[in-house]
C-alpha positions in Angstrom: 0.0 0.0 0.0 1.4 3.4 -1.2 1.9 6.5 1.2 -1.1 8.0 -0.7 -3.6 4.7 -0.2 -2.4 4.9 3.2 -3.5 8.4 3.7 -6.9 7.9 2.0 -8.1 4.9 4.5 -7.2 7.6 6.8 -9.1 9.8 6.0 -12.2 7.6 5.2 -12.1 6.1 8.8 -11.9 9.9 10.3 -14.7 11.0 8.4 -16.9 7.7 9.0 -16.1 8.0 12.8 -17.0 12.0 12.2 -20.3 11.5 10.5 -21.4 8.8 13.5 -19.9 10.7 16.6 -20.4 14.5 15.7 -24.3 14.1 16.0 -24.4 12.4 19.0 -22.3 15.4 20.6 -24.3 18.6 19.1 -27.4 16.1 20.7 -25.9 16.2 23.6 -24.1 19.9 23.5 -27.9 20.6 23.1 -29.4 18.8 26.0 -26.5 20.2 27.7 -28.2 24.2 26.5 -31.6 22.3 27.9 -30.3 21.3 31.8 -28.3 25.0 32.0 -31.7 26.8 30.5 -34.0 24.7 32.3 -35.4 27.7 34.6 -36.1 29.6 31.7 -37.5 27.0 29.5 -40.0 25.9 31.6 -41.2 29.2 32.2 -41.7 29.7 28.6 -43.1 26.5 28.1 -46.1 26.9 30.8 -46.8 30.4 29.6 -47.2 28.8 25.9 -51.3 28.8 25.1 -52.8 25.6 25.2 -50.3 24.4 27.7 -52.9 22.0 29.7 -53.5 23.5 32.6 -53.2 20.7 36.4 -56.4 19.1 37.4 -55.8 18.9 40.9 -54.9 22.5 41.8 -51.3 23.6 40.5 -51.3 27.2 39.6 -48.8 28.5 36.8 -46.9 30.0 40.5 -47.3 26.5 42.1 -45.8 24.9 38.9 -42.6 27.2 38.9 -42.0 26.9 42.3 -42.0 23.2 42.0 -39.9 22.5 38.8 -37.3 24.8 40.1 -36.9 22.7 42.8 -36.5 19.6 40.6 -33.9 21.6 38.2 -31.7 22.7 41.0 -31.5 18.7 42.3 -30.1 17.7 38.7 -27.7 20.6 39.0 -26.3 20.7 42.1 -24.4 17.4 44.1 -27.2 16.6 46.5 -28.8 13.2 47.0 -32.5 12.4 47.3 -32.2 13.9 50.7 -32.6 16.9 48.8 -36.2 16.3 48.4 -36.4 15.8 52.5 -39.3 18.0 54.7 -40.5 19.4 51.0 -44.0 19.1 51.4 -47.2 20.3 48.8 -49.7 22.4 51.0 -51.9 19.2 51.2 -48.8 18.1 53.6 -47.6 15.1 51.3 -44.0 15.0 50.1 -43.4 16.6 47.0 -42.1 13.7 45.4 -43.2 9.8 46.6 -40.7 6.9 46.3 -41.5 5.9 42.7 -40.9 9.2 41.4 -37.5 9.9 43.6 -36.3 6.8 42.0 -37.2 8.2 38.4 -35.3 11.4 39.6 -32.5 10.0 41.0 -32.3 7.4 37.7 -32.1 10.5 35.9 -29.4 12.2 37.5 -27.0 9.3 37.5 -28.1 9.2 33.6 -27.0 12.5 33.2 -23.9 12.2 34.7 -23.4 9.1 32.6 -24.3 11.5 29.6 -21.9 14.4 30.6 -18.5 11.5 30.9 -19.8 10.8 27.0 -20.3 14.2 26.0 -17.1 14.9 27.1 -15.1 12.2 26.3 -16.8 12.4 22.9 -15.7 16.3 22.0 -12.4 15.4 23.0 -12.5 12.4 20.4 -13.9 14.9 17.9 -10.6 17.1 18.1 -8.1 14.1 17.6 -10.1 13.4 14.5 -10.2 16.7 13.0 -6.2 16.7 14.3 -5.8 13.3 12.5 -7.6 14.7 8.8 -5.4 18.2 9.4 -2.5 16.2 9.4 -3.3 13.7 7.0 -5.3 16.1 4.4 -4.5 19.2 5.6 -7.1 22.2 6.6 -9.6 21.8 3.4 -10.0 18.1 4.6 -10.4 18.4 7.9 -13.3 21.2 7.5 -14.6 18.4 5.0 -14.6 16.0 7.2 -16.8 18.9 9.5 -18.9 19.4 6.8 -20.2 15.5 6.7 -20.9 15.2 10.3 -23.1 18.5 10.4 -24.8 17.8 7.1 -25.3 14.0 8.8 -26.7 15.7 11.7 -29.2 17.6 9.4 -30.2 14.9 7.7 -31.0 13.1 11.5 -32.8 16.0 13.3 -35.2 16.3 9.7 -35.8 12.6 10.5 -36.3 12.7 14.6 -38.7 16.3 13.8 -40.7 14.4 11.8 -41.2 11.1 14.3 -41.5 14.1 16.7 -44.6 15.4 15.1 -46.5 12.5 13.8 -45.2 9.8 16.3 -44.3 11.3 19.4 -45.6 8.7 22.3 -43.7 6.1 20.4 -40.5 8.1 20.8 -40.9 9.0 23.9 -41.7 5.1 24.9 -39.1 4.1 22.9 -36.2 6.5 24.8 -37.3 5.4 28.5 -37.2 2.2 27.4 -33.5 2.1 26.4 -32.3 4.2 29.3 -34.8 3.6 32.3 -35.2 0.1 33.7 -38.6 -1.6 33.5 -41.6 0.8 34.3 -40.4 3.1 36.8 -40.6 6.1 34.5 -44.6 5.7 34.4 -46.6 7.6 36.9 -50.3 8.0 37.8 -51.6 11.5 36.4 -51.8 12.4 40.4 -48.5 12.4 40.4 -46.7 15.6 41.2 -44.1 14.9 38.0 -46.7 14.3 35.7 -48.9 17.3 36.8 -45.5 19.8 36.5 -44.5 17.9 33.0 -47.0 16.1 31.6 -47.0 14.5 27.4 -47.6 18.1 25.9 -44.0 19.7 28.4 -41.7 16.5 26.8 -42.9 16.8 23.3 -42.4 20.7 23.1 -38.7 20.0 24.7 -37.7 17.7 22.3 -38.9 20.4 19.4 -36.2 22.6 22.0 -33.4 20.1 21.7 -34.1 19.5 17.9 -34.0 23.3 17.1 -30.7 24.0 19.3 -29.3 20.7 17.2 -30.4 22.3 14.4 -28.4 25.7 14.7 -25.7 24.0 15.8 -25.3 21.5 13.0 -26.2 25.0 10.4 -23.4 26.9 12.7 -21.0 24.6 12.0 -21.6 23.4 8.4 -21.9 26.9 7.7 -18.5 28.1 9.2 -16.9 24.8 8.0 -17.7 25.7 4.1 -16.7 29.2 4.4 -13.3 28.0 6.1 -13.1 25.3 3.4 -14.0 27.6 0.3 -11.3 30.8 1.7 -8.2 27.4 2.3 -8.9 26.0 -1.6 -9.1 29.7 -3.0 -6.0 30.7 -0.4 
């Protein structure tokens, strides 16, 4: 195998691992926005019309109150004892032992999440270091280029499953990352009365659209880069 061959398998495999890993981290770069905007989200999201309004007594105040707590438990270091002496005015703990096990699944998910992210953007930049080398600048932004266009290509896909089958999504993801059935909860719950169906569908429309402007950012930056090395 010549120098040149050598170089080209190099630059395949790069690009192959690019178009694979560089979606999954703008997906998670963006549920990464998500967790940090939380506070702000949700108070966007319950001001939204048509947001359905809690059957058993929640105000819009009552609801903000509430999912602030939650947001500052998957942000800080705290254990379920976080949740201790928290009480709804009726006098029963905010959260029962069904739904602190769902909370506390998903903060050990997230932190699972934040090792991959991580590990993942690092991995990114030995790629693009291994295509600079290899190829040089042009093919390296190339290589950039194929991973956000992939990531298009996926988030037109996922928007679509988001709008015409949602609850099989949303079935399907606690399936693969939530043992069994612990993520389901009566509608008396207090987590499904502060996010119920119509809160998780609008948030994965959130996480699409940051996905979205990321994936455009970068493609977008990446051509213009590209086009000034090849005419440089």
């Amino acid at each position: 195998m010549t120098s040149t061959d050598k170089h080209s398998v190099w630059i395949k495999m790069a690009t192959s691992i690019l178009l694979v890993l560089l979606p999954i981290v703008i997906v998670l770069t963006s549920v990464r926005i998500l967790i940090l905007t939380a506070k702000g989200w949700v108070q966007i999201e319950y001001n939204l019309p048509g947001f359905p309004q809690d059957r058993y007594g929640f105000s819009l105040e009552d609801r903000l109150y509430w999912a602030s707590i939650d947001i500052e438990y998957l942000l800080n270091e705290d254990g379920l004892e976080y949740f201790d002496g928290l009480r709804l005015e009726d006098g029963s703990p905010m959260h029962n032992e069904r739904e602190l096990e769902h909370m506390d699944d998903v903060k050990r998910l997230m932190q699972v999440v934040w090792k991959v992210w991580g590990a993942g953007f690092i991995f990114i930049i030995l790629l693009i270091l291994v295509l600079w080398k290899v190829g040089g600048a042009y093919v390296a932004l190339q290589g950039l280029m194929v991973g956000a266009r992939g990531t298009l290509i996926l988030m037109v896909v996922f928007s679509i499953g988001v709008f015409f089958a949602f609850g099989v999504l949303f079935v399907g993801f606690h399936r693969i990352f939530f043992e069994g059935s612990t993520w389901i909860f009566p509608y008396s719950d207090t987590f499904i009365r502060l996010y119920p169906e119509r809160f998780w569908r609008d948030t994965f429309v959130y996480v699409v659209f940051l996905t979205l402007v990321e994936a455009i950012l970068i493609f977008l930056v990446a051509r213009y880069l590209s086009a000034r090395t090849q005419s440089g």
